[in-house]
Structures are given as structure tokens and as C-alpha cells.
C-alpha positions in Angstrom: -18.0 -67.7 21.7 -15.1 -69.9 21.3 -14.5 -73.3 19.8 -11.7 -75.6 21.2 -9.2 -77.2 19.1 -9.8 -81.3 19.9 -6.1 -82.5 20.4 -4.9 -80.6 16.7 -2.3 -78.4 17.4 -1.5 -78.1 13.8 -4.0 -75.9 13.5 -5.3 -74.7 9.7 -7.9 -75.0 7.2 -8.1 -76.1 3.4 -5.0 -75.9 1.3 -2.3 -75.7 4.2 -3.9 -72.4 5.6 -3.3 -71.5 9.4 -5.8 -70.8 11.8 -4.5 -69.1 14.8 -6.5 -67.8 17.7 -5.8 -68.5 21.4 -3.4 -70.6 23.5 -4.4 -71.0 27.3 -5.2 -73.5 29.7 -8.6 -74.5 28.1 -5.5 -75.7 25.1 -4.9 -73.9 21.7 -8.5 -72.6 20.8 -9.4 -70.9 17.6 -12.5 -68.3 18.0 -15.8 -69.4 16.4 -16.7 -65.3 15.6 -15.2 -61.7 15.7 -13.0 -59.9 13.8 -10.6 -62.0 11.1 -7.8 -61.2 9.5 -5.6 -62.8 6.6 -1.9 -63.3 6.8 -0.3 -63.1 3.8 3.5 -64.0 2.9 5.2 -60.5 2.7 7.5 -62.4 -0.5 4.8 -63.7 -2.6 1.6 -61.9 -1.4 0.0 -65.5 -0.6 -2.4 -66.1 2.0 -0.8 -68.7 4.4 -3.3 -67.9 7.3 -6.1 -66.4 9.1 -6.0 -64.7 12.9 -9.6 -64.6 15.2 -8.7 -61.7 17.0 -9.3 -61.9 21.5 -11.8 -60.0 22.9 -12.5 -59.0 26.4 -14.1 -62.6 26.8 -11.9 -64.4 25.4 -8.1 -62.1 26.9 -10.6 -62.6 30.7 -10.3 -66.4 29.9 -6.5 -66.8 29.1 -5.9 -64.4 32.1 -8.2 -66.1 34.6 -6.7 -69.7 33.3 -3.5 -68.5 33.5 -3.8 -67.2 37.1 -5.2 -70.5 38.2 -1.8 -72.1 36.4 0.1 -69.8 38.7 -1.9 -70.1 42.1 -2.6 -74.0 42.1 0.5 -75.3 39.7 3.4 -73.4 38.8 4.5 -71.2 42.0 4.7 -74.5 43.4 6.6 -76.1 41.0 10.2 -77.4 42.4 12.8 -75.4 40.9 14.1 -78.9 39.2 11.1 -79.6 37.3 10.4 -76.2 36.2 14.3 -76.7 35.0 13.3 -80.4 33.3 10.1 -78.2 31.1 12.2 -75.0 29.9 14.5 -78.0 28.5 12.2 -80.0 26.8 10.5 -77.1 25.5 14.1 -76.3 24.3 14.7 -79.5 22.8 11.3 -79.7 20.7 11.9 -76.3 19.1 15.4 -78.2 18.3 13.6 -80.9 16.9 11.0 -79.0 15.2 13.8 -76.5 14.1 13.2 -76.7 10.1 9.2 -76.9 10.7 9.7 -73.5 12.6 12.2 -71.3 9.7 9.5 -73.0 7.4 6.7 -71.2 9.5 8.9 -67.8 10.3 10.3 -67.5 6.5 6.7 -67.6 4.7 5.3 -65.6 7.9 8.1 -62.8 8.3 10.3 -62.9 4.9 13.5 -63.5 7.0 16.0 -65.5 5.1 16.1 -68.9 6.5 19.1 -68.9 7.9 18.1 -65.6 9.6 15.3 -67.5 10.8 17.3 -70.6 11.9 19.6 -68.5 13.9 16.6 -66.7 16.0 14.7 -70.4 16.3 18.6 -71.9 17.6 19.2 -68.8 20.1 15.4 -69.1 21.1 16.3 -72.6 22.5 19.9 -71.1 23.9 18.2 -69.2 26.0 15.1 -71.1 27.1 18.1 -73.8 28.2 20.4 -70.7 29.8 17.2 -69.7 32.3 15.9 -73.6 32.9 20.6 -73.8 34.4 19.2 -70.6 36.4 15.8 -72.1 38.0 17.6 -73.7 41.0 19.9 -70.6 41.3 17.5 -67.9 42.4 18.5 -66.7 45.5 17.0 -64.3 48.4 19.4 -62.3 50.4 20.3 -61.5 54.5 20.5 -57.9 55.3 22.6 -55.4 57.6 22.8 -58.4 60.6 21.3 -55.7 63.7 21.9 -57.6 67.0 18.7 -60.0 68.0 17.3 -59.0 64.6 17.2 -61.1 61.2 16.3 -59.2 58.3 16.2 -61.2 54.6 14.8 -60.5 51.2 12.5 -62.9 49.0 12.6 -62.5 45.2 8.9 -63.3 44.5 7.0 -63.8 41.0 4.2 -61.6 40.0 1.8 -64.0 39.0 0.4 -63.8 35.7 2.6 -60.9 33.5 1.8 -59.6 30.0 4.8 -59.8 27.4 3.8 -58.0 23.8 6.3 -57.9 20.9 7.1 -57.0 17.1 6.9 -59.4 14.3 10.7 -58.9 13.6 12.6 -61.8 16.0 9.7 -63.7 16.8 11.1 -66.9 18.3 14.0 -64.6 20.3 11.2 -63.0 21.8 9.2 -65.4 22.7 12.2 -67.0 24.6 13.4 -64.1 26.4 10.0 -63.2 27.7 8.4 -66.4 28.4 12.1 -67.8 29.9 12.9 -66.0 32.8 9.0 -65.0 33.6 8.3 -68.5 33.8 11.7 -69.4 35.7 10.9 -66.7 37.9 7.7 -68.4 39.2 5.2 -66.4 36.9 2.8 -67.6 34.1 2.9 -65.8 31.3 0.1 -64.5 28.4 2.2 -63.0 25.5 0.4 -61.0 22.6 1.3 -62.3 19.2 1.8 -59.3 16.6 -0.9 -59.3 14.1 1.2 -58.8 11.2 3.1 -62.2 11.3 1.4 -64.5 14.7 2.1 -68.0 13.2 5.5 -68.7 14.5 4.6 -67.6 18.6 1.4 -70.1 18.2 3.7 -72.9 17.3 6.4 -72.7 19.5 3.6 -72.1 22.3 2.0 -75.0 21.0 5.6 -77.0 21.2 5.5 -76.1 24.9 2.3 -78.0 25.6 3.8 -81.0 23.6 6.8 -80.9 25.9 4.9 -81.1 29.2 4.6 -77.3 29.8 1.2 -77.4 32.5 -1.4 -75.4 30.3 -1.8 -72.1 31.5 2.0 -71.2 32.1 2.3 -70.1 28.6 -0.8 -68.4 27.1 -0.5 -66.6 23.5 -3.8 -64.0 22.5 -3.8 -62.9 18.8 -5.1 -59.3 17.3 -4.6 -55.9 16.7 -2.4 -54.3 18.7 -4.6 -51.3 19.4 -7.3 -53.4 20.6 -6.2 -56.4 22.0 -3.0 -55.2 23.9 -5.1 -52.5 26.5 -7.4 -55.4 27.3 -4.2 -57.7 28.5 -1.6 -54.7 29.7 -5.2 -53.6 31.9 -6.2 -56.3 32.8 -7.0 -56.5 36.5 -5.0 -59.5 37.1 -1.9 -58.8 35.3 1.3 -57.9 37.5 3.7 -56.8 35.2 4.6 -56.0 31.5 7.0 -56.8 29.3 7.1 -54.9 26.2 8.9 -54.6 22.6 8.6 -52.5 20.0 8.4 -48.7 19.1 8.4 -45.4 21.1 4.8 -44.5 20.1 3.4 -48.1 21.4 6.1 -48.0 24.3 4.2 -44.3 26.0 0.7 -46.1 25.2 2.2 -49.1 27.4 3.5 -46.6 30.0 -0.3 -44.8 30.3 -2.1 -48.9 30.1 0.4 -49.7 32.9 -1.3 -46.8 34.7 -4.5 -48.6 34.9 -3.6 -51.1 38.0 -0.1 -49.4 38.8 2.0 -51.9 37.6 6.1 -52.3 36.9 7.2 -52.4 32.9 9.9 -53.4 30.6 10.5 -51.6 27.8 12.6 -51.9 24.6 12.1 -49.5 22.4 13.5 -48.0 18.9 17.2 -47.2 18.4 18.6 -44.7 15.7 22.6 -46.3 17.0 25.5 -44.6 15.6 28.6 -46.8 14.2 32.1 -45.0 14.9 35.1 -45.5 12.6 38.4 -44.8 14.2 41.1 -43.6 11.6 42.4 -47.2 12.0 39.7 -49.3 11.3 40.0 -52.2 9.1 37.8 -50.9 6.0 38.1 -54.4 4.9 36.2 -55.9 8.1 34.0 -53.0 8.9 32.1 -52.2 5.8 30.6 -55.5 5.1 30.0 -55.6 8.5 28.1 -52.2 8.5 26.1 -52.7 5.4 25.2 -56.2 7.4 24.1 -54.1 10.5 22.0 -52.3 8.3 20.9 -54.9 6.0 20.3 -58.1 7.8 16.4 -58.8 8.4 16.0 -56.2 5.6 16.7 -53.1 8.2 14.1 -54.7 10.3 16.1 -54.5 13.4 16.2 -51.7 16.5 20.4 -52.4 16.5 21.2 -51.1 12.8 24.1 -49.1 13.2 22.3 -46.4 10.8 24.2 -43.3 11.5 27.6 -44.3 10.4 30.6 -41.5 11.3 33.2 -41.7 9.1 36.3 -39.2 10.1 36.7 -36.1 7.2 39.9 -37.7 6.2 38.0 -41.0 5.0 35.1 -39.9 3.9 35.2 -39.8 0.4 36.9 -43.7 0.4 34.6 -44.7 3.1 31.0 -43.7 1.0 32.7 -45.0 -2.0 33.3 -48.4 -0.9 29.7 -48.5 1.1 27.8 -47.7 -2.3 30.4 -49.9 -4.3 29.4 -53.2 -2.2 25.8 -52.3 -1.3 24.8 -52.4 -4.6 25.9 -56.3 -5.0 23.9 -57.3 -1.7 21.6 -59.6 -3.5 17.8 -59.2 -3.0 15.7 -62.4 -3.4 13.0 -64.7 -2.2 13.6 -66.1 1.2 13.4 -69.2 0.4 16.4 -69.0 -2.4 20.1 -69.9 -0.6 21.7 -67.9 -2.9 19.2 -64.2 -1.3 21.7 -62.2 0.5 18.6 -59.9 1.9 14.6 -60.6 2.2 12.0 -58.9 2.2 10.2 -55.9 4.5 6.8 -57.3 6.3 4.2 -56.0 4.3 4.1 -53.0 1.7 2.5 -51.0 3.8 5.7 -50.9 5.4 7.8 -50.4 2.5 5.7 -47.6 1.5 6.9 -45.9 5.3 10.4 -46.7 4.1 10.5 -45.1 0.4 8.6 -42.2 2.1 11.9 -41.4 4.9 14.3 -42.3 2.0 12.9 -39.8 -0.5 12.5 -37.1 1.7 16.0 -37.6 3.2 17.3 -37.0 -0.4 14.6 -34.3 -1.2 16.7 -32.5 2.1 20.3 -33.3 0.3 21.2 -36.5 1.1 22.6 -38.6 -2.3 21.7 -42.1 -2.6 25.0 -44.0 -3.2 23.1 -47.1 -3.5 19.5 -48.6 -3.7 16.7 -45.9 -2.7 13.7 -47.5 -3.9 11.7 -50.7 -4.0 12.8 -53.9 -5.5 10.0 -55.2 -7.5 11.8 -56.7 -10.7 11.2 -60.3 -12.0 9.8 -63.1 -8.8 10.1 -60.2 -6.6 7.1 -58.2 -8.1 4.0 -59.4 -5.6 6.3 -59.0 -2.7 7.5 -55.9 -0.2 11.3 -55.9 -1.8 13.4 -53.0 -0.9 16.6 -52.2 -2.2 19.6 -51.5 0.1 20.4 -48.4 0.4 23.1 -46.1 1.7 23.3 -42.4 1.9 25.4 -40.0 1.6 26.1 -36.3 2.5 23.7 -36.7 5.4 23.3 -33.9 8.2 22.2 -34.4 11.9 19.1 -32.4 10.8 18.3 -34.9 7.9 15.4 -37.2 8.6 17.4 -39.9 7.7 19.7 -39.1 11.1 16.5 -38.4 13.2 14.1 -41.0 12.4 14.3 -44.8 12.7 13.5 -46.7 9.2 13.3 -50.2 10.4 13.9 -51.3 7.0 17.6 -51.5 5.1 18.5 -47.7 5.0 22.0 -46.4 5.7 23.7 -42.7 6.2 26.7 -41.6 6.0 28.3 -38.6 8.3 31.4 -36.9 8.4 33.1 -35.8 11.6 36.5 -34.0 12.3 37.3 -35.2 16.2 36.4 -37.1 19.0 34.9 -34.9 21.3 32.9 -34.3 18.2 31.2 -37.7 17.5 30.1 -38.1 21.1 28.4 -34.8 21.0 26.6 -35.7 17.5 26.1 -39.5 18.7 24.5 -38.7 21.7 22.0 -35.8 20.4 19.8 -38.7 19.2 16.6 -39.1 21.5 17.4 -42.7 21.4 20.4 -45.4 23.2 19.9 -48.7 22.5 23.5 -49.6 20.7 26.3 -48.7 19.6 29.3 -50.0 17.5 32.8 -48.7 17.7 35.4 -49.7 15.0 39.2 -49.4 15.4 42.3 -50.2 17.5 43.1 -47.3 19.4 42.4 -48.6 23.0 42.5 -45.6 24.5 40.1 -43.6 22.2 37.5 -46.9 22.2 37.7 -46.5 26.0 36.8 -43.2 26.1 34.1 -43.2 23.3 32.6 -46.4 25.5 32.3 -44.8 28.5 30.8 -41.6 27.1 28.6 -42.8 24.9 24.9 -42.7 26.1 23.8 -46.6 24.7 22.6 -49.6 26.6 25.0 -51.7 24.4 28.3 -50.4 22.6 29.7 -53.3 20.7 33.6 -52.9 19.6 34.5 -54.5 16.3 31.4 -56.5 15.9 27.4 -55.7 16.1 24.3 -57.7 17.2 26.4 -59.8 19.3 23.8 -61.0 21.8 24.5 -63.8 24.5 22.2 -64.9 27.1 24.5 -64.4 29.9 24.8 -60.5 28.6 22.2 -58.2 29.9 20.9 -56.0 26.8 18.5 -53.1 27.3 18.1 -49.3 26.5 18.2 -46.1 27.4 17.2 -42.5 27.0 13.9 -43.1 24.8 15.0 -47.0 23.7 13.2 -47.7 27.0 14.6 -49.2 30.5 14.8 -52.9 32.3 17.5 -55.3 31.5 16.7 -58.5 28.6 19.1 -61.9 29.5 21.0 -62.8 32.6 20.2 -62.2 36.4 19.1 -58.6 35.2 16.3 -60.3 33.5 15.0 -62.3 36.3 14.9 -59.3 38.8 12.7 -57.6 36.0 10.5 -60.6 36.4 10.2 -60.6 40.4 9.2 -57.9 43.0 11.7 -57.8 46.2 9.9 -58.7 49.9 11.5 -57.5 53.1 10.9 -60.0 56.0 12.3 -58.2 59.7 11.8 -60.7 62.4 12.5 -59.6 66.4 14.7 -62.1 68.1 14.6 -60.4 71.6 13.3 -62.2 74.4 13.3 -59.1 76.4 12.2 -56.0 75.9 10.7 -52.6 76.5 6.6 -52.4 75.8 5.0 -49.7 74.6 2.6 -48.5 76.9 3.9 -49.6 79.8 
């Protein structure tokens, strides 16, 4: 049984404390009964909220009401006015833009101005797709005589987008903005762990005109309520973020009605030195790759190759800065690095850095949690970098997701590519240097969906960003988005007026 939400879309009980439940077209609707969960702030341990987790009922609801959106509303929406929502969707996440890194800072742990950035290039791109809606285009075929043969780029319906707590608003956008410009309505699966953020930007789209039903958000455990939306009967089509074990349980639930998927998966992505690499530029800009969002990021360049002849000035410097990257409360301007989601998550991390040094690897910096002073009832971690690290180390094998970095040496070229590329995963990659004939050939060999030269987690809507190998497959922003959001129709239509019958 459910309860509807009478015209509150600031939903929460006593003391400031958010409810969270449902958003479909029967409006933002908090379950009266079934399974409950708190949601604590990962810095201070607080409860800031409470999640009523979907069930079947409740994920048949949103996905009934959101195929009704589809059928009767949206795939007959003029391009133009699906254009005119995506913007003012866009602009009320502008204007709600503080309200949001509030929500996402107590909800995730991000500094604020991580936040900020995600909740600013969540409304970049929600305005990059609404320029696109009028620019979706079919295509003519080989032109046969007395024969016209076209394509039609057609919408799904309703698709299922589920992602990780770690870029929430990002995510949001770059699922729900080109399904929806596409012609599809959309039922997005808020992670458990940190849900607050997608319910009020979903919400914001509802304020901004958004018909109800386009843009649905369920809420609970991934394990139970994801197979009831990714099998869903009804659903056409799956978008999907997060890590290689959830990605193969995607695959098998995509099984269920034989339908098309998106994935982006983990990364382990190396970062190259060159022998002429700016040291001065690179290394803050490393430990950033690996520190920003507290490691919480698939992009980290975390297998950082350092040529033999640098190697010993290279880990030096690393361990030198990393140890003044200031941890602190998200809230504080003057934090340099949050905190992990929960502790159960830190407790993952120590676990991969402690065996990594039990196998030889030497902690220049960090290795262990951060729990001194205000930072005691939180999931602190402290950066860390490694050093003397082999290929065989779990630290080079296994993603952390949290701010761990290690250190190889390598002698040659040929050499890196070959150690690069034995990783099971190619998301990114980051080249530093100047020699453009040696970042040519280390681009074009590399096995990565993204290898970024001089720079890292440089992400533009117009630039198509996906994995490959086990990071996953399908294209995020751009025109490669929107063909992972439509299926292709053939039309052949006979022009003859004369011809031969069968039969005859």
C-alpha cells in the first residue's frame, strides 16, 4: 500500500529528516509499509533520512504510469516543447543549485564544490540534449531505381537507468537527457546508499512542467529492487552504472525480455609519464585523479607508470605532496578531500591497502583511516600512494574506489602498453608529456574508451565517453548517446507501377 504525497515535494519528517520513496505519474509518493532504511551522513554519522523501499506493486505502478506517459503524452510531444522542458528542468536545478550541494554534500560526503560542479554539468547537459531534440534525424538508403528505402530512429518506450551514489546529479542527467529527448520515458533506480539528491532533482522536473510519468525515480536495495525494474515486462532497454559484478547481473536481468543495455562499468586506468613530463603539472594533477571524490571515481588514473630513470624523484614527490592533501568535513572550504560513503566502505578500502603492502608495496603516504578530532563518527580515509607496486599486486589488479594510488616503474614504450593493457578493464587513460610522436602512438594502442593527454576527467557533453574490455560498452554524451537510446526501423517502399507477379 502506498500513501501519496499531497502537493509536498519537500518531502521529510520531524527535525529536517527526508522521506524518500517513489516518483511517477501518480506524483512523488512515499510508501505507507515495507522495508525502511535510514540514511545517514557518511561525515558525521547523522541520520538525515529514511528510504521505503519499491516492491513489485509499487516498480508495476511507476512502470505502468510511465508507459501510459510514453503512449498518450510524450512520443507525441513536438520536438520544440520537449526542447522548452529539458530547459526549464535545467534552469530550476540552476536555481535550486545551493539547495542541491546542500542535499548531495550531507548525502554523499562530496566537497561542495565537488558537488557544485556535478549539479552545474547536470544542467550542461540536460540543456546540450533539449539544442539536440529538433536535430534527430532518420536517414535514405542505397537509392535502387523505383525503390525508396529510409531509416526511423525510434524510442523504446519506457527504459530503466540504475546508477551509483558517486556523481549523482551527472547521472541523472545523462540518463534521463537523451532517453527522454529520444522520445522515451524514463524510471531510474536511486542507489540506496545516498537516494536524496535523484528525488529532488526528479522532483525539480515536475516543478518545471515535466508531464508526470516521463521521469519516474524507485528507491531500494539494489539486489531487490533493480531485477524487478531491469525485468520488468514493459521495459525496453537499460541503462546501467556501476561495477563489473552488478554489470553481469544486469547482462543475465536483460535476458529476461531480451532487451539492449548500456553499460559503464569499473576502470583500474593507467596514467603514463613521458620522460618529459612537467613533474610540476602532473603530480598534483595525479594525486587529484586519485583523490578527488575521495577515490570514489571509475577514471582515477591509479596505476601510475613512472619511467626507471624517474622513479625514485617521481614516488618522492607523490608521497611529499599527498601527505598535505587536507582531509576534512565537507562542509569546511578549507577540506581538500571528503569522505568515503559509509564505513562499510572504508573498511573494503583499508582491507586492499593492507594487503597490497602485506605483498610489498610501501605506503609513501596515508594507508589507513582518518578518524582524528571532527572526523571521528565519519568514513575518513587518508590519501594514500604506493610504492614499489607489481602488476601482480592487488593494488594494480583490483579497483579501490576510494583515494589509493601505486606507483610502477617501466623501462620502454612497447613496455607500458603491454603492462597497461593487461588490466581486465578500459575505461581511461591519461598520458603526460610532449613527445607527439610517442603520445600518438601510446593513444592509438592503448585499449581505453577515453585516453586524456595532459589532463584527466575532462568530460564535455559533446564528447562521447564509454568503456571497453570489462568497463562495459555503449557510448554516454553526444549523438552516440541518443542512438543508445533509440532502435533503428527499416521502411522499403515499391515505387513500380509495373511489374512481374508471382504466380502468374
Amino acid at each position: 500500500m502506498s500513501t501519496k504525497v499531497s502537493e509536498e515535494f519537500d518531502v521529510s519528517v520531524g527535525g529536517g529528516v527526508r522521506r524518500v520513496g517513489l516518483i511517477s505519474a501518480a506524483g512523488v509518493v512515499v510508501p505507507s509499509d515495507g522495508y525502511e532504511m535510514e540514511i545517514q551522513n557518511p561525515a558525521t554519522g547523522e541520520v538525515i533520512g529514511s528510504l521505503r523501499e519499491a516492491d513489485a506493486a509499487d516498480v508495476d505502478a511507476v512502470v505502468a504510469g510511465a508507459k501510459a506517459a510514453y503512449e498518450k503524452v510524450w512520443r507525441r510531444t513536438a520536438p520544440e516543447v520537449k526542447a522548452r522542458m529539458l530547459t526549464a528542468w535545467a534552469d530550476a536545478i540552476t536555481a535550486h543549485r545551493e539547495e542541491l550541494a546542500d542535499i548531495e554534500v550531507s548525502d554523499v560526503g562530496h566537497l561542495r564544490r565537488e558537488a557544485m560542479a556535478d549539479i552545474d554539468n547536470s544542467a550542461r547537459v540536460l540543456r546540450y540534449y533539449a539544442g539536440l531534440a529538433d536535430k534527430i534525424e532518420g536517414r535514405t538508403f542505397a537509392q535502387l531505381p523505383d525503390r525508396l528505402s529510409y531509416g526511423l530512429d525510434e524510442p523504446f518506450g519506457v527504459v530503466a537507468g540504475v546508477s551509483p551514489y558517486n556523481g549523482n546529479a551527472n547521472f541523472v542527467a545523462l540518463k534521463a537527457g537523451p532517453a527522454l529527448v529520444a522520445g522515451n520515458c524514463i524510471v531510474i533506480k536511486a542507489p540506496e546508499v545516498a537516494p536524496l539528491l535523484n528525488d529532488r532533482m526528479d522532483q525539480l522536473a515536475l516543478e518545471a512542467g515535466l508531464p508526470a510519468g516521463d521521469d519516474n525515480v524507485v528507491t531500494g536495495r539494489g539486489d531487490k529492487v533493480a531485477p524487478l525494474l531491469t525485468e520488468h515486462p514493459d521495459n525496453g532497454m537499460i541503462a546501467f552504472t556501476g561495477g563489473p559484478g552488478s554489470g553481469r547481473a544486469i547482462i543475465h536481468q536483460s535476458a529476461a525480455n531480451i532487451v539492449p543495455t548500456f553499460l559503464e562499468l569499473g576502470g583500474k586506468s593507467p596514467a603514463i609519464l613521458l620522460p618529459d613530463a612537467d613533474l610540476d603539472i602532473a603530480i598534483p594533477s595525479l594525486l587529484h585523479s586519485n583523490f578527488a571524490k575521495s577515490g570514489q571515481s571509475c577514471v582515477t588514473g591509479s596505476r601510475i607508470f613512472v619511467p626507471d630513470s624517474m622513479y625514485a624523484e617521481v614516488t618522492e614527490r607523490l608521497g611529499k605532496k599527498a601527505k598535505t592533501v587536507r582531509v576534512g568535513l565537507p562542509t569546511k572550504e578549507s577540506s581538500q578531500m571528503g569522505t568515503l560513503i559509509n564505513r562499510q566502505h572504508r573498511s573494503r578500502v583499508d582491507a586492499l591497502v593492507k594487503s597490497a603492502i602485506d605483498a610489498g608495496a610501501v605506503a609513501l603516504a596515508g594507508g589507513g583511516p582518518a578518524e582524528e578530532g571532527e572526523l571521528a563518527n565519519g568514513a575518513f580515509y587518508q590519501p594514500t600512494v604506493l610504492a614499489e607496486v607489481t602488476d601482480t599486486n592487488p593494488a594494480a589488479r583490483n579497483e579501490a574506489f576510494g583515494p589509493m594510488a601505486s606507483v610502477l616503474s617501466y623501462t620502454d614504450t612497447d613496455e607500458v602498453i603491454a603492462r597497461a593493457n593487461a588490466s581486465e578493464f578500459g575505461l581511461s587513460a591519461q598520458i603526460w608529456g610532449n613527445d607527439a610522436r610517442t603520445i600518438q602512438h601510446l593513444a592509438k594502442e592503448l585499449i581505453a574508451g577515453t585516453v586524456w593527454v595532459n589532463t584527466y576527467r575532462s568530460f564535455h557533453p559533446t564528447v562521447p565517453f564509454g568503456g571497453m574490455k570489462q568497463s562495459g560498452f555503449g557510448k554516454e554524451n553526444g549523438f552516440d548517446s541518443i542512438a543508445m537510446y533509440t532502435r533503428r526501423k527499416a521502411v522499403v517502399w515499391d515505387l513500380t507501377t509495373k511489374r512481374d507477379l508471382p504466380y502468374n
